[in-house]
PDB file of N, CA, C and O in Angstrom:
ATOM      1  N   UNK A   1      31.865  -0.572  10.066  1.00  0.00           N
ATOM      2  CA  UNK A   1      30.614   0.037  10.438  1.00  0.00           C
ATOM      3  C   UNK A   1      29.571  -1.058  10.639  1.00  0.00           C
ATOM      4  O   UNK A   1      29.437  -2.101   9.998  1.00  0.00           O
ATOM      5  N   UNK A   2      28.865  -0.595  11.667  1.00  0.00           N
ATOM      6  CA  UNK A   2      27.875  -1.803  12.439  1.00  0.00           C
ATOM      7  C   UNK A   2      26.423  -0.888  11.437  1.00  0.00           C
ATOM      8  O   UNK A   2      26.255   0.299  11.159  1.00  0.00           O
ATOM      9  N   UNK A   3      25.623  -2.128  11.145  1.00  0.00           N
ATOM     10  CA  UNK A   3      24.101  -2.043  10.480  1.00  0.00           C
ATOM     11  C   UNK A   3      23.199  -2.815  11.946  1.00  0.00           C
ATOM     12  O   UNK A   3      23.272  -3.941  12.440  1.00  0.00           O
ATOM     13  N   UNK A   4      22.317  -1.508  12.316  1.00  0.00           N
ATOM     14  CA  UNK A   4      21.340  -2.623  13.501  1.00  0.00           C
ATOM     15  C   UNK A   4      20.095  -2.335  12.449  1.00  0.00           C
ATOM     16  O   UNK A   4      19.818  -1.263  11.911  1.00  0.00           O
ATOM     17  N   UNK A   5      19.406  -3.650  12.313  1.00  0.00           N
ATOM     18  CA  UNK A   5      18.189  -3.457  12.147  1.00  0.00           C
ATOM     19  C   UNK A   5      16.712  -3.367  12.806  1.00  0.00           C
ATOM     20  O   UNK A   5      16.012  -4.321  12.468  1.00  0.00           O
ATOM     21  N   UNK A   6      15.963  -2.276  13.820  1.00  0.00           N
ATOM     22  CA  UNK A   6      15.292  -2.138  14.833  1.00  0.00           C
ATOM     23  C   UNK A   6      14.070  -2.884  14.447  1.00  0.00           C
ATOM     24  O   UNK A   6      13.478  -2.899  13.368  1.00  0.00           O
ATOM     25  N   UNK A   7      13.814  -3.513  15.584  1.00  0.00           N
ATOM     26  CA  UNK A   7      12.651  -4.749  15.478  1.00  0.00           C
ATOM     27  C   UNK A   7      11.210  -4.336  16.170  1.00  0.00           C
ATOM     28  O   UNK A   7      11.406  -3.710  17.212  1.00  0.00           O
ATOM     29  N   UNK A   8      10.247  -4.466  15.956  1.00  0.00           N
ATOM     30  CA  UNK A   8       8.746  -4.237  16.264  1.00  0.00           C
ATOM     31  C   UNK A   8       8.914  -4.769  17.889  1.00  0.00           C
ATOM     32  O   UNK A   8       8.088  -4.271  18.654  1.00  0.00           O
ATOM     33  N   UNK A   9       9.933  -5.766  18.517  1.00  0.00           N
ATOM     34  CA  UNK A   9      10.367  -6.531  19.611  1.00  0.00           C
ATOM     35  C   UNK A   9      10.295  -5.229  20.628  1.00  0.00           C
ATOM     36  O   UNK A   9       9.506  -5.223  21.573  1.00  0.00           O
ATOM     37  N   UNK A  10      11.347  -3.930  20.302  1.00  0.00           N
ATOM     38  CA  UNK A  10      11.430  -3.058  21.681  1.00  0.00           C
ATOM     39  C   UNK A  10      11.120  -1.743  21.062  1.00  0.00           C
ATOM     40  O   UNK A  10      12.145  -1.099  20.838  1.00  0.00           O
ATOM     41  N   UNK A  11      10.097  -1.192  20.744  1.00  0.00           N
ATOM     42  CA  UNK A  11       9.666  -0.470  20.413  1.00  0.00           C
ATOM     43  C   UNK A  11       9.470   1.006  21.007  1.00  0.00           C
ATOM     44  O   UNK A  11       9.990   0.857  22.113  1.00  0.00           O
ATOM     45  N   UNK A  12       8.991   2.494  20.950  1.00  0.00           N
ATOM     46  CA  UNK A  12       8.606   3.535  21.646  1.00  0.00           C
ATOM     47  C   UNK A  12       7.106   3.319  21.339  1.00  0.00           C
ATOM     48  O   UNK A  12       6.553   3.144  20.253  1.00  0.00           O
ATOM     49  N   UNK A  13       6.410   3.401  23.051  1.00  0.00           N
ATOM     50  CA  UNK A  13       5.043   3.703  23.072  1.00  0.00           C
ATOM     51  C   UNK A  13       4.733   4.061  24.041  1.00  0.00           C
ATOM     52  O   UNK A  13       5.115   3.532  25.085  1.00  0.00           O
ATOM     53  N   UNK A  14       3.780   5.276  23.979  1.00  0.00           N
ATOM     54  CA  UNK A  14       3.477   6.651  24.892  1.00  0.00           C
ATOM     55  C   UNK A  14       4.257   6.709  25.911  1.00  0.00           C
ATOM     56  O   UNK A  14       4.060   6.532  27.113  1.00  0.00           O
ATOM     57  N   UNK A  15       5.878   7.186  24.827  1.00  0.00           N
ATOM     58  CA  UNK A  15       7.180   7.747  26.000  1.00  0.00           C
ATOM     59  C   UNK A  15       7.540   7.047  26.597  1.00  0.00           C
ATOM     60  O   UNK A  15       7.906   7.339  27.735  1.00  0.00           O
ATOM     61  N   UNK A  16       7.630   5.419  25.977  1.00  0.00           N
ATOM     62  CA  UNK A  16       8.704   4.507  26.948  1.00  0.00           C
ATOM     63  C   UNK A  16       8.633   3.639  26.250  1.00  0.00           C
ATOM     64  O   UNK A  16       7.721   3.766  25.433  1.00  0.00           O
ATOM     65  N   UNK A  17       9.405   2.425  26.142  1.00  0.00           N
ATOM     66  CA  UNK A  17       9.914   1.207  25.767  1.00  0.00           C
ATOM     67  C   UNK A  17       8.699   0.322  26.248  1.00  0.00           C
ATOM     68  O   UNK A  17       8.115   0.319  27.331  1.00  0.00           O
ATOM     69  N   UNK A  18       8.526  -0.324  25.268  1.00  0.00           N
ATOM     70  CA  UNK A  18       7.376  -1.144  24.937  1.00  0.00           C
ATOM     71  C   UNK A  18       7.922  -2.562  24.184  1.00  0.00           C
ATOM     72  O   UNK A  18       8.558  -2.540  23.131  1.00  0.00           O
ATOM     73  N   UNK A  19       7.498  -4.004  25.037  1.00  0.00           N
ATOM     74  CA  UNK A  19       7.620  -5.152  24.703  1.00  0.00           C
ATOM     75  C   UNK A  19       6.505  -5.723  23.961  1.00  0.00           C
ATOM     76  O   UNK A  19       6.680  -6.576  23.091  1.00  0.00           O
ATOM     77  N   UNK A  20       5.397  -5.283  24.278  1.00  0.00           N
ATOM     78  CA  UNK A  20       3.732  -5.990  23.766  1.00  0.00           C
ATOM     79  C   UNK A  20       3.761  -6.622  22.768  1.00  0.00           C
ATOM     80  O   UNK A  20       3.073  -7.636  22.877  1.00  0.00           O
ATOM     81  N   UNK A  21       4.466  -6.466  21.357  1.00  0.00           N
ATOM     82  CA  UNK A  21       4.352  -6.918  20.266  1.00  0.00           C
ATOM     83  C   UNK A  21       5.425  -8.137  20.312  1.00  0.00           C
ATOM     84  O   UNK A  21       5.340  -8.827  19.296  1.00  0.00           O
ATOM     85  N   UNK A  22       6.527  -8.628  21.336  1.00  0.00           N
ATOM     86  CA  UNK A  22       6.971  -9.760  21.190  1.00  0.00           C
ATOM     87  C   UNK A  22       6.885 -10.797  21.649  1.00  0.00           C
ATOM     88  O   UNK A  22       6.740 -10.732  22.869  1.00  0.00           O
ATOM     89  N   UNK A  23       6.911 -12.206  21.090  1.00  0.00           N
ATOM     90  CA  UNK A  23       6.712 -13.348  21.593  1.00  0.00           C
ATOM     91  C   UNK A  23       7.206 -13.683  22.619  1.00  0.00           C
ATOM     92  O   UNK A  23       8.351 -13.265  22.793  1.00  0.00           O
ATOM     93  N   UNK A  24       6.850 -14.192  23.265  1.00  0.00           N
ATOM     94  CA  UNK A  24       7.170 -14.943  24.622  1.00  0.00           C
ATOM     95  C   UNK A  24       7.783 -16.025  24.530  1.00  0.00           C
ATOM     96  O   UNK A  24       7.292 -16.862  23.772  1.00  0.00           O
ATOM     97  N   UNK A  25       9.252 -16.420  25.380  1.00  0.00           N
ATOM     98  CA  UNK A  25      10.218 -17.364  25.357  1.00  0.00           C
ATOM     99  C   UNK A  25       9.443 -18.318  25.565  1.00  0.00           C
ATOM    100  O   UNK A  25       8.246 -18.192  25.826  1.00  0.00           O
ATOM    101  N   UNK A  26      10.278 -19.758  25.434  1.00  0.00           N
ATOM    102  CA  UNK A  26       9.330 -20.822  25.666  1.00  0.00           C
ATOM    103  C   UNK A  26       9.904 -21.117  26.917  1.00  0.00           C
ATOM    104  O   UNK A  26       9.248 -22.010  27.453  1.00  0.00           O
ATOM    105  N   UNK A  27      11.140 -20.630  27.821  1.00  0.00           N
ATOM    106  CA  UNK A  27      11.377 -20.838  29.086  1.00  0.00           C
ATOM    107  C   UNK A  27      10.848 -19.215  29.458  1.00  0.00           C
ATOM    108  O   UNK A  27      10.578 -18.312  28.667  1.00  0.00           O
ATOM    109  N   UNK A  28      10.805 -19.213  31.148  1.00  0.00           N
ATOM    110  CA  UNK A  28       9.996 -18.507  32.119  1.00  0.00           C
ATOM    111  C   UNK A  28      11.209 -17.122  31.943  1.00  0.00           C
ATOM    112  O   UNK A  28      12.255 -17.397  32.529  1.00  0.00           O
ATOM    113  N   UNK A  29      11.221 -16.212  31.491  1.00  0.00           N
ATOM    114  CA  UNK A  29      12.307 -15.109  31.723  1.00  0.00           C
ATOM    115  C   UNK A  29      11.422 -14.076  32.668  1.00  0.00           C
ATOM    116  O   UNK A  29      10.202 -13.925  32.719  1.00  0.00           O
ATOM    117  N   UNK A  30      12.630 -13.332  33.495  1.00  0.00           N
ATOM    118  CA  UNK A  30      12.245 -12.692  34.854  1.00  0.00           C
ATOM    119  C   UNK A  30      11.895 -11.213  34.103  1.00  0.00           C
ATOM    120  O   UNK A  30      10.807 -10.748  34.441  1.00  0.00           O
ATOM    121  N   UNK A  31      12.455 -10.636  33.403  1.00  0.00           N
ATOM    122  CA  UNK A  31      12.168  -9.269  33.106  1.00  0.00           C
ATOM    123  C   UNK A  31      12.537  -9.146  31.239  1.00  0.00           C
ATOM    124  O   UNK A  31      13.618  -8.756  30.797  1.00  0.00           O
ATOM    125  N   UNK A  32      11.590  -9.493  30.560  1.00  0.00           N
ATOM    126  CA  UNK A  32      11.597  -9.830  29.231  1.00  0.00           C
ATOM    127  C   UNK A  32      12.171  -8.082  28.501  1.00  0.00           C
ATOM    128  O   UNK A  32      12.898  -7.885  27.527  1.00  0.00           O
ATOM    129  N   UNK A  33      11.552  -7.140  29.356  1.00  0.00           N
ATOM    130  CA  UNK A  33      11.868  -5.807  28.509  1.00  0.00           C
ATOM    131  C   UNK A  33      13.434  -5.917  29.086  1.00  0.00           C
ATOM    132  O   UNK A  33      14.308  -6.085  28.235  1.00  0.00           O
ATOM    133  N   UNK A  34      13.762  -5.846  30.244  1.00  0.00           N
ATOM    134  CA  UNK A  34      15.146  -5.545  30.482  1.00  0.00           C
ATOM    135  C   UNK A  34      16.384  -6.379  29.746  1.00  0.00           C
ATOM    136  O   UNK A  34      17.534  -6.102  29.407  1.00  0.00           O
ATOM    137  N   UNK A  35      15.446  -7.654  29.677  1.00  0.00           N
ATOM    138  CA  UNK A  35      16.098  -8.242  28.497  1.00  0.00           C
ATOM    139  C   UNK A  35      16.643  -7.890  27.153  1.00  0.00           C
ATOM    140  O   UNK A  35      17.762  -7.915  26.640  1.00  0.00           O
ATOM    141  N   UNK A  36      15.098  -7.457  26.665  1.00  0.00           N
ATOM    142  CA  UNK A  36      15.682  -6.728  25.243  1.00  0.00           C
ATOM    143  C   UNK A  36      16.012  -5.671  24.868  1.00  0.00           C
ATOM    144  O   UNK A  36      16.149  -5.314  23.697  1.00  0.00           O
ATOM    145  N   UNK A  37      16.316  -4.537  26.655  1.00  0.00           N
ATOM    146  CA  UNK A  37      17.129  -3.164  26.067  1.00  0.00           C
ATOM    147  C   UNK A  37      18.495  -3.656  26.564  1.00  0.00           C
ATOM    148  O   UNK A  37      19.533  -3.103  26.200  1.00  0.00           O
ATOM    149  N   UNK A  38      18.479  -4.724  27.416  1.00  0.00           N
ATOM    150  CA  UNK A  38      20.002  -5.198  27.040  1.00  0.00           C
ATOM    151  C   UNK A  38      20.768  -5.497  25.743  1.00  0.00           C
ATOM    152  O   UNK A  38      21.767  -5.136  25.121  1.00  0.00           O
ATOM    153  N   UNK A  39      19.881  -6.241  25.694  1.00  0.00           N
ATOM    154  CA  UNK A  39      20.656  -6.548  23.539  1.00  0.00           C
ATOM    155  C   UNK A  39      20.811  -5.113  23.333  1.00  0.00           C
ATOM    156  O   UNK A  39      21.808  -4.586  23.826  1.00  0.00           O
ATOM    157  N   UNK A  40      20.140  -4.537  22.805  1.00  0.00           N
ATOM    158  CA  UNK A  40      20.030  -3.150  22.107  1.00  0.00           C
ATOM    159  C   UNK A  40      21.220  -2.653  22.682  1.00  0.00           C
ATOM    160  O   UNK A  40      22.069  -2.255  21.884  1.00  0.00           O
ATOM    161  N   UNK A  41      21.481  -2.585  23.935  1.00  0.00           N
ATOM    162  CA  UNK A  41      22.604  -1.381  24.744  1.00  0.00           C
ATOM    163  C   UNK A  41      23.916  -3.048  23.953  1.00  0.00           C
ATOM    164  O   UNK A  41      24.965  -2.559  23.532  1.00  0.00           O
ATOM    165  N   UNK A  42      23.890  -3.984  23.856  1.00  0.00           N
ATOM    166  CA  UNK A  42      25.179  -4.187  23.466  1.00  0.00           C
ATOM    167  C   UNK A  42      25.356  -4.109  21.544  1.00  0.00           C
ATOM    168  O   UNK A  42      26.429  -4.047  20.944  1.00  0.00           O
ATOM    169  N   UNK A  43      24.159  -4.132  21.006  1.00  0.00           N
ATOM    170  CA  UNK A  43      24.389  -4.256  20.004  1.00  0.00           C
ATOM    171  C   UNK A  43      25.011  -2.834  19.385  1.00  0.00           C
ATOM    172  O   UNK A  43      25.999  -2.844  18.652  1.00  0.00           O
ATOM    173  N   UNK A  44      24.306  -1.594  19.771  1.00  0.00           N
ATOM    174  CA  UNK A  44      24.559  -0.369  19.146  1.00  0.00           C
ATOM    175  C   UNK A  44      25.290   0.195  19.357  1.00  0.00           C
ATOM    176  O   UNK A  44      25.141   1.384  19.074  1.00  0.00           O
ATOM    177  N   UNK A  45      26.486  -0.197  19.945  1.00  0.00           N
ATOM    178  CA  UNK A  45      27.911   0.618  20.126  1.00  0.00           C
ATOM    179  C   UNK A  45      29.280  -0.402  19.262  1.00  0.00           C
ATOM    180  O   UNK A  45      30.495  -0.207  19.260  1.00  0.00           O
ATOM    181  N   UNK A  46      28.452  -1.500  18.592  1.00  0.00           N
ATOM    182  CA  UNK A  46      29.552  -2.558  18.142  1.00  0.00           C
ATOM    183  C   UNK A  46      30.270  -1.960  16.838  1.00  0.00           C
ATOM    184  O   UNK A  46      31.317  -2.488  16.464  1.00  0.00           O
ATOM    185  N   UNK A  47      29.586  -0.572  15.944  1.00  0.00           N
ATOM    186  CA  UNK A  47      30.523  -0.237  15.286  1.00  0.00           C
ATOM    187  C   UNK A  47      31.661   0.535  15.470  1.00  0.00           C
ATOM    188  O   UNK A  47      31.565   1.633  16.019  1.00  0.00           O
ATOM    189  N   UNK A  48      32.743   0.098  15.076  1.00  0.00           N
ATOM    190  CA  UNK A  48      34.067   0.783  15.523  1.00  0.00           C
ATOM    191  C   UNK A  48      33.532   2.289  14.845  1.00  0.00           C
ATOM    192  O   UNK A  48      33.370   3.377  15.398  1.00  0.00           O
ATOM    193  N   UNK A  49      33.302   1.816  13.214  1.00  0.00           N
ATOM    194  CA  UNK A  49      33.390   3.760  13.045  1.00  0.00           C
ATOM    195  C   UNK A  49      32.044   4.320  13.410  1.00  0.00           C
ATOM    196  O   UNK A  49      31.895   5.541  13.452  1.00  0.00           O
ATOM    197  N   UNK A  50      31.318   3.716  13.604  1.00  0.00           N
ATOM    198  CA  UNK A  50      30.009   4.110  13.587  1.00  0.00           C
ATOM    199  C   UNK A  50      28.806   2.827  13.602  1.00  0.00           C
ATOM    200  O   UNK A  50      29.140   1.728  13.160  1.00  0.00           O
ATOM    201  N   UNK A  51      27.313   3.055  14.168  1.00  0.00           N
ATOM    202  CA  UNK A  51      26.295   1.978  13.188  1.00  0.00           C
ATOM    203  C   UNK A  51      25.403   3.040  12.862  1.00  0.00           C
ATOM    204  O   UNK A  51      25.264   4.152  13.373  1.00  0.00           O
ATOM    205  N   UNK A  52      24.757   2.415  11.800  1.00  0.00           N
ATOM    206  CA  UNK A  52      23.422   2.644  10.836  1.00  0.00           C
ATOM    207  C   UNK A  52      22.907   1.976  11.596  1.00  0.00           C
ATOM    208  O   UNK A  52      23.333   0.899  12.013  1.00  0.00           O
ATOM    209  N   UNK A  53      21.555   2.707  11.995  1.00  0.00           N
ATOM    210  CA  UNK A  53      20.295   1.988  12.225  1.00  0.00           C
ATOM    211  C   UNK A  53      19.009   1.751  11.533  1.00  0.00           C
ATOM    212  O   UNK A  53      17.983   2.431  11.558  1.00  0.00           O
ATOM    213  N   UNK A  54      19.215   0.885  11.043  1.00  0.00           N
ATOM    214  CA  UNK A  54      17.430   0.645  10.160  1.00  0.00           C
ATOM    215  C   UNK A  54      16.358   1.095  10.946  1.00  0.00           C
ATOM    216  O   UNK A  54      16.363   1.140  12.176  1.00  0.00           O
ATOM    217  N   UNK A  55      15.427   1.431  10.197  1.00  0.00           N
ATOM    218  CA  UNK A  55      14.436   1.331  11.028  1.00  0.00           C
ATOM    219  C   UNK A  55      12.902   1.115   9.888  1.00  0.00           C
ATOM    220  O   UNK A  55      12.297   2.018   9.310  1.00  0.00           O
ATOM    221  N   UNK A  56      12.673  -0.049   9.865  1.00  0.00           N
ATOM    222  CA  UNK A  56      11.388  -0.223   8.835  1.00  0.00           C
ATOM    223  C   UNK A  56      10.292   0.563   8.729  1.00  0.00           C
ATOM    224  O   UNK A  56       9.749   0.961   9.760  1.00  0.00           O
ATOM    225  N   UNK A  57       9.866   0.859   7.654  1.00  0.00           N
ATOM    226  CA  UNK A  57       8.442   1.787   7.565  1.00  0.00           C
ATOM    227  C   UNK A  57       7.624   1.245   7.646  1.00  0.00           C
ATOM    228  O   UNK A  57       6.922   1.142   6.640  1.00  0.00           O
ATOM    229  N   UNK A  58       7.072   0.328   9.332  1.00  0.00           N
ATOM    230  CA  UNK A  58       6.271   0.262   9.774  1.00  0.00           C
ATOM    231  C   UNK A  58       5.529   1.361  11.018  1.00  0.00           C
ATOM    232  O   UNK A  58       6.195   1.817  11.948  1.00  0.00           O
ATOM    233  N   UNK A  59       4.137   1.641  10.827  1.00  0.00           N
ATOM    234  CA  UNK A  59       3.445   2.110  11.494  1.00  0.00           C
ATOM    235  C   UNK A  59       3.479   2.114  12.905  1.00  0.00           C
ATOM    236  O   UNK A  59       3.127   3.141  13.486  1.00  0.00           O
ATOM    237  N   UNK A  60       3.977   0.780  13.772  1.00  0.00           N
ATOM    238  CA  UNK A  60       4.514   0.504  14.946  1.00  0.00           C
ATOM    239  C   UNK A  60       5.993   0.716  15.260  1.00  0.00           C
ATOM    240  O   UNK A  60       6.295   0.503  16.434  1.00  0.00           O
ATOM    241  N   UNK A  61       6.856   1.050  14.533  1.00  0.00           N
ATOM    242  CA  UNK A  61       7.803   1.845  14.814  1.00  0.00           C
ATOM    243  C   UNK A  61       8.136   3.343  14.394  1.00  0.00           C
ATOM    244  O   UNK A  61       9.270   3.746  14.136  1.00  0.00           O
ATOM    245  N   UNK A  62       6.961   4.112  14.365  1.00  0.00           N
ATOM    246  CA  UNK A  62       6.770   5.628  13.690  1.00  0.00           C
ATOM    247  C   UNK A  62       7.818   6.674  15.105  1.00  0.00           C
ATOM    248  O   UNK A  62       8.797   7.420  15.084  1.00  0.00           O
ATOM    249  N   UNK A  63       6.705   6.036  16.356  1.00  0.00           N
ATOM    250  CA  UNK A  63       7.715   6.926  18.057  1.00  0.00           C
ATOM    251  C   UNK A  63       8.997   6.449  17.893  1.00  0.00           C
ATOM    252  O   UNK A  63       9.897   7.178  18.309  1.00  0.00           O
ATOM    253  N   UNK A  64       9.431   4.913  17.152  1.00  0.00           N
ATOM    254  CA  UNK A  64      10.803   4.614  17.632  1.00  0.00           C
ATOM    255  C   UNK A  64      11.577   5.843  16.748  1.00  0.00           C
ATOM    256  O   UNK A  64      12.129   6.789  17.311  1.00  0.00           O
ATOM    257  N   UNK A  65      11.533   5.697  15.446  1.00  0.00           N
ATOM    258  CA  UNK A  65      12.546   6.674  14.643  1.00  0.00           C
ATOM    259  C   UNK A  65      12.099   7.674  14.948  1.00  0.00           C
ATOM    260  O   UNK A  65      12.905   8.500  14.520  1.00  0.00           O
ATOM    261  N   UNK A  66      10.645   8.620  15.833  1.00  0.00           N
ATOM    262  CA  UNK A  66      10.711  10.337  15.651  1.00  0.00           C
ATOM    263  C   UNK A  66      11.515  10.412  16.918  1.00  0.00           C
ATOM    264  O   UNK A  66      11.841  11.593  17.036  1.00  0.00           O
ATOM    265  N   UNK A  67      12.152   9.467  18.266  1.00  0.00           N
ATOM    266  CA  UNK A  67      12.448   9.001  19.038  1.00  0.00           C
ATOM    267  C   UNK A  67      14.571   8.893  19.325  1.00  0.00           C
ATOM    268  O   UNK A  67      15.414   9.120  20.193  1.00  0.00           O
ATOM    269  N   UNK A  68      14.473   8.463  18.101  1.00  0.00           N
ATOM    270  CA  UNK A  68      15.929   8.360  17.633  1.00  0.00           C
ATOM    271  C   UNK A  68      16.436   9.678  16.641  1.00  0.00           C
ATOM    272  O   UNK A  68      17.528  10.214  16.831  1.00  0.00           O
ATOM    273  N   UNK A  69      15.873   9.943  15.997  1.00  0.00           N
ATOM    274  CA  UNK A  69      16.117  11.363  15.278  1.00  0.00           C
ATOM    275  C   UNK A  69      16.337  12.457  16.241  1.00  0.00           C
ATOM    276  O   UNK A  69      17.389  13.085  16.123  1.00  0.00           O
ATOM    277  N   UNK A  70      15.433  12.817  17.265  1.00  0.00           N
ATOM    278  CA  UNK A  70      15.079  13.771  18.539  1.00  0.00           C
ATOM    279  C   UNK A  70      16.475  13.228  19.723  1.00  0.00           C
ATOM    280  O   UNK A  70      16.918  13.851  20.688  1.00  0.00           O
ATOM    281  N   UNK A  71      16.811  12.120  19.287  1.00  0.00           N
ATOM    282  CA  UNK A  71      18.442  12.031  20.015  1.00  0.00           C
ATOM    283  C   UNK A  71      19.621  12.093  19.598  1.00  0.00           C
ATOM    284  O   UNK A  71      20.643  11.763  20.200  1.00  0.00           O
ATOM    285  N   UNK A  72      19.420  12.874  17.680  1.00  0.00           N
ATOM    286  CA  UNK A  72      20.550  13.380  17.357  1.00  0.00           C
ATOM    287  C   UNK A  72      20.541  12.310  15.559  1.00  0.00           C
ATOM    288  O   UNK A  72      20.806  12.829  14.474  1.00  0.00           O
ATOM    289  N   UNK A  73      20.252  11.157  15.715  1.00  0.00           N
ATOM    290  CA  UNK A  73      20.832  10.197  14.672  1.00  0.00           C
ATOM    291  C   UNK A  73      20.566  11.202  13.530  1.00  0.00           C
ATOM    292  O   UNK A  73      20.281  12.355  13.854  1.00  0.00           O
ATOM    293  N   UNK A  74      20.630  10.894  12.311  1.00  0.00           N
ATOM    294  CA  UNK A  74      20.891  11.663  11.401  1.00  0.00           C
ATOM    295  C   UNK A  74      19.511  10.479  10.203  1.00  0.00           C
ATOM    296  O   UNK A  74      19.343   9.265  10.317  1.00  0.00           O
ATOM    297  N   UNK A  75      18.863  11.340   9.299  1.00  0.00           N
ATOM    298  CA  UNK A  75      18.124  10.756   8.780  1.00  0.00           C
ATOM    299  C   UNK A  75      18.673  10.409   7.257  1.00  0.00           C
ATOM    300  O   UNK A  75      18.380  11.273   6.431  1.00  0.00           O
ATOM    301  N   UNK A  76      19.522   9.127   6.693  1.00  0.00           N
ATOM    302  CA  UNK A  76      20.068   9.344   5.562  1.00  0.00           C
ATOM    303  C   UNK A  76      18.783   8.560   4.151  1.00  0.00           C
ATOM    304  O   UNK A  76      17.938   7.666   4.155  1.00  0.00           O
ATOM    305  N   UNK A  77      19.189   9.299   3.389  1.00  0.00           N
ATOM    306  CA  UNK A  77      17.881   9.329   2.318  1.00  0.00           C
ATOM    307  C   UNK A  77      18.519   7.849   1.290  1.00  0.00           C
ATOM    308  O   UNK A  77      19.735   7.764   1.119  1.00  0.00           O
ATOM    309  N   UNK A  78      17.748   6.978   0.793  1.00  0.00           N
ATOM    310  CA  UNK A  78      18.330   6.068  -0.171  1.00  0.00           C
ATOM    311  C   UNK A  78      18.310   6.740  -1.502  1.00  0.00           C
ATOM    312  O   UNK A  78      17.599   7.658  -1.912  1.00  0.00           O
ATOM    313  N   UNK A  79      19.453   5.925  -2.192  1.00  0.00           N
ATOM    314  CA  UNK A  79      19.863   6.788  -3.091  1.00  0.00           C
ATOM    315  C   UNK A  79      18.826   6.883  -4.237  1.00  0.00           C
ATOM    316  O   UNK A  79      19.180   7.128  -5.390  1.00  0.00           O
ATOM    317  N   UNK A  80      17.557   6.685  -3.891  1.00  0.00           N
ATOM    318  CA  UNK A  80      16.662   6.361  -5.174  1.00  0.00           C
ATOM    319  C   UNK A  80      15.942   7.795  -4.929  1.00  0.00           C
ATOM    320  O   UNK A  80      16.140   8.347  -3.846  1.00  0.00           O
ATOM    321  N   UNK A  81      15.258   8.309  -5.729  1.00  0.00           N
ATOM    322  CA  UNK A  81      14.567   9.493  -5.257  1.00  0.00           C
ATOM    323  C   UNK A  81      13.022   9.349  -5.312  1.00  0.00           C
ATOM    324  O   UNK A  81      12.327  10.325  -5.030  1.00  0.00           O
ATOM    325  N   UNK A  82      12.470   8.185  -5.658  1.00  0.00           N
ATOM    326  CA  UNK A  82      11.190   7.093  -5.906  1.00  0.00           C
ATOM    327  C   UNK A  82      10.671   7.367  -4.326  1.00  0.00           C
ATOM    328  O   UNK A  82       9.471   7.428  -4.058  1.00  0.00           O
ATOM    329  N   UNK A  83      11.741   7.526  -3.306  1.00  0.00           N
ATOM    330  CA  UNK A  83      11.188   6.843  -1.891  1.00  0.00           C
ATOM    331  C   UNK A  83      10.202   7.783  -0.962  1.00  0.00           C
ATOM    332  O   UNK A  83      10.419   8.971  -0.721  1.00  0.00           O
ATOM    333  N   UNK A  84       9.108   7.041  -0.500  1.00  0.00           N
ATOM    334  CA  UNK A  84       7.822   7.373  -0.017  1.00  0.00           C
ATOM    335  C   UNK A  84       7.903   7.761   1.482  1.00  0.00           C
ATOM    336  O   UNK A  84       7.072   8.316   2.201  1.00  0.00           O
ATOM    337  N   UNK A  85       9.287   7.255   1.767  1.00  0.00           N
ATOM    338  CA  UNK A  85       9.632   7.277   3.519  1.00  0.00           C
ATOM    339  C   UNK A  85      10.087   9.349   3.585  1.00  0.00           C
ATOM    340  O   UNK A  85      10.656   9.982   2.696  1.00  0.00           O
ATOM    341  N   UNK A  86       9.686   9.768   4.637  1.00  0.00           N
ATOM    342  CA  UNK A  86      10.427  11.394   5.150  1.00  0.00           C
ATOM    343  C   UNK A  86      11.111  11.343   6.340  1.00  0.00           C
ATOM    344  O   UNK A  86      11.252  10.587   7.301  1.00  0.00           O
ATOM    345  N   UNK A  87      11.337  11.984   6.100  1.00  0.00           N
ATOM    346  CA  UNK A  87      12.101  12.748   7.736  1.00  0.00           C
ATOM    347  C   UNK A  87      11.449  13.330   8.339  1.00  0.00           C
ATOM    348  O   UNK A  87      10.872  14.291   7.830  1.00  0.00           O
ATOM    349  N   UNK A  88      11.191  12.877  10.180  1.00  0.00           N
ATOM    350  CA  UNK A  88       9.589  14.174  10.535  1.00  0.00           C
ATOM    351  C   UNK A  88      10.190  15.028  11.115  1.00  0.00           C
ATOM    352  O   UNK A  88       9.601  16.029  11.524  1.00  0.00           O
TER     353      UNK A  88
END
């Protein structure tokens, strides 16, 4: 099983994929977003049985996970019952 951990890099903002928050290469790249939903499209099919996707409880990735939930993923709870994060 594949673990992706989703980065502030390709984000959801107002209903589309959003680069704004990442740094800029230090060489000239032609299409920086197409770039990084490439990674993404190879990284998230690399688990044979499955991947987990992280997704940090940051405020700038709130559209990505209500985004990924609304395409089915499944919201799994840590096993602590302390935790401040929900399911929307």
């Amino acid at each position: 099983m594949a673990i992706l951990a989703w980065g502030t890099t390709f984000r959801r903002y107002q209903d589309r994929f959003s680069d704004t928050l990442a740094t800029r290469y230090k060489k000239p790249v032609r299409d920086l977003l197409a770039l990084r939903r490439n990674a993404y499209c190879v990284l998230l099919p690399r688990g044979r049985d499955g991947t987990v996707i992280f997704v940090p409880d940051v405020g700038d990735l709130e559209n990505t996970f209500v985004w990924l939930i609304g395409l089915g993923c499944s919201f799994l709870l840590p096993p602590s019952s302390n935790c401040n994060c929900r399911p929307t």
